[in-house]
C-alpha positions, 0 to 999 in steps of 0.5 A: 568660172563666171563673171561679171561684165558691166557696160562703160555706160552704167547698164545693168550687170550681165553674166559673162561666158566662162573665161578660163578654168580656175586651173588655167594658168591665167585667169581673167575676170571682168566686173564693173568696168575692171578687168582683172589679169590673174598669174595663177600659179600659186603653188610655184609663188605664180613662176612663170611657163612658155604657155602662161606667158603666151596666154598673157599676152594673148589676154592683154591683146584681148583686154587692151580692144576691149571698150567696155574695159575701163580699168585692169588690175595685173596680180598674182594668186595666193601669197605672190606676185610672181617670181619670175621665170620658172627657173626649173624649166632650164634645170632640167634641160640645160641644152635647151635652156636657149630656146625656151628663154627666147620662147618665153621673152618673146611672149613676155615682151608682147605683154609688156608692150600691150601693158605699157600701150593700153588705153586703159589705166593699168595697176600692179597689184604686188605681194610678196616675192615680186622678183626676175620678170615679176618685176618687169610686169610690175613696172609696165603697169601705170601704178603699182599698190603693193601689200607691205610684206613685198619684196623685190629682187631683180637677181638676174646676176645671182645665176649669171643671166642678163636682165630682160622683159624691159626691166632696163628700159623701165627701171632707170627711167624710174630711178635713174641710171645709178641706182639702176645699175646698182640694182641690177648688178647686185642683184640685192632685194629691196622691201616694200619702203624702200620700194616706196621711196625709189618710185617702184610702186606708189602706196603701201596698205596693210597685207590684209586690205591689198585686194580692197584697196587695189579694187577700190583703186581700180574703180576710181579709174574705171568711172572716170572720164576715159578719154582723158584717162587715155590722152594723159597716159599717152602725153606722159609716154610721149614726153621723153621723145618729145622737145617742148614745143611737140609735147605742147602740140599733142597736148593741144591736139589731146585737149581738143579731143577730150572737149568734144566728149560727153564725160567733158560736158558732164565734167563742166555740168557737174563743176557748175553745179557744184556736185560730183561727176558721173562719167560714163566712158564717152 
């Protein structure tokens, strides 16, 4: 697979070298200041393995110190997101049924930390089943665009496990507590307007327009001002630890950071002449 790499500061664009086979179960792609994460297992509506979850991880390690990547955009391939662990991989092996699901959250926690700590906006690109820890990657991202034939289902209950991956730490922060626990004790599948109105994702488009409207989303973000971008994502995580009078201080701290920038003196420039900024990352 090639790819297209572009600088943060605008250069000409430069072939990139063959990240991973398009049979691998992760894929990722760069252009433009995007990088995209793709669960690439369409034909078991993207099930997650030990190895796809370790190669998830180790791609968003891989993403997150990357400078030149303003943007990621985390989808599925085909007609899912994901549906969450491969449920066959205990089926078959019941006794070892321990030792791989601890094999897979550990990778799965990793990147899910990486997802929520990246300086760089992340976005959910969801269709289809998004079900299990499908739901957990979904909710780790900033914002979440979703194709209207979505379904969500945290059905962890239906085969007598518990929930993980962060689902109950991201979820009630979301919904709040009640409507949490209901979801997760029923186990029930909410579809794409009802996900809308909970919070759990932030815009529907038509099935059809998802990778345009998810790509277009994801360049708004990877031309803008970077800094600012990465001091309000932290600012926003911080606050529920935070009282007032600290959540005030790092927002001092944070303002004083991004004026020193050159995307802040572009900001002012481009505000006092009455056109539109043109970031650069800086």
């Amino acid at each position: 697979m090639t790819t297209i790499n572009q600088s943060a500061r605008g250069s000409a664009p430069e072939v990139a070298t063959e990240v991973a086979p398009e049979t691998a179960p992760i894929l990722v792609r760069k252009a433009h200041g995007v990088a995209e994460i793709v669960l690439n297992r369409p034909a078991s509506m993207n099930a997650l393995t030990v190895d796809m979850a370790r190669q998830l991880s180790a791609a968003c390690a891989a993403i997150a110190a990357d400078s030149a990547t303003r943007a990621v955009v985390l989808r599925g391939a085909g007609k899912a997101f994901c549906v969450g662990a491969d449920v066959r991989l205990f089926g078959h092996d019941m006794d070892s049924a321990p030792q791989i699901s601890d094999q897979m959250i550990e990778a799965l926690n990793e990147a899910v930390i990486l997802l929520g700590e990246m300086p760089q906006p992340t976005i959910a690109s969801l269709q289809g089943p998004v079900a299990g820890a499908g739901i957990s990657l979904a909710l780790a991202c900033d914002m979440a665009i979703a194709a209207r034939n979505v379904s969500l289902n945290a059905a962890y209950t239906r085969i007598g496990a518990c929930v993980d991956v962060g689902i109950s730490w991201h979820l009630p922060r979301i919904v709040g507590l009640r409507k949490a626990t209901e979801i997760l004790l029923r186990g029930d599948a909410i579809d794409a307007e009802e996900a809308l109105r909970l919070g759990l994702v932030n815009a529907l488009v038509q099935t059809d327009e998802i990778d345009a409207q998810t790509r277009a989303l994801a360049q708004h973000f990877a031309s803008g001002p970077t800094c600012a971008f990465r001091t309000v994502k932290q600012l926003l995580k911080r606050s529920f630890d935070n009282s007032l009078r600290a959540q005030l201080e790092d927002e001092r701290r944070g303002f004083g950071v991004c004026v020193t920038t050159e995307d802040f003196r572009e900001g002012v420039h481009a505000f006092l002449g009455k056109r539109a900024p043109r970031f650069a990352g800086s």
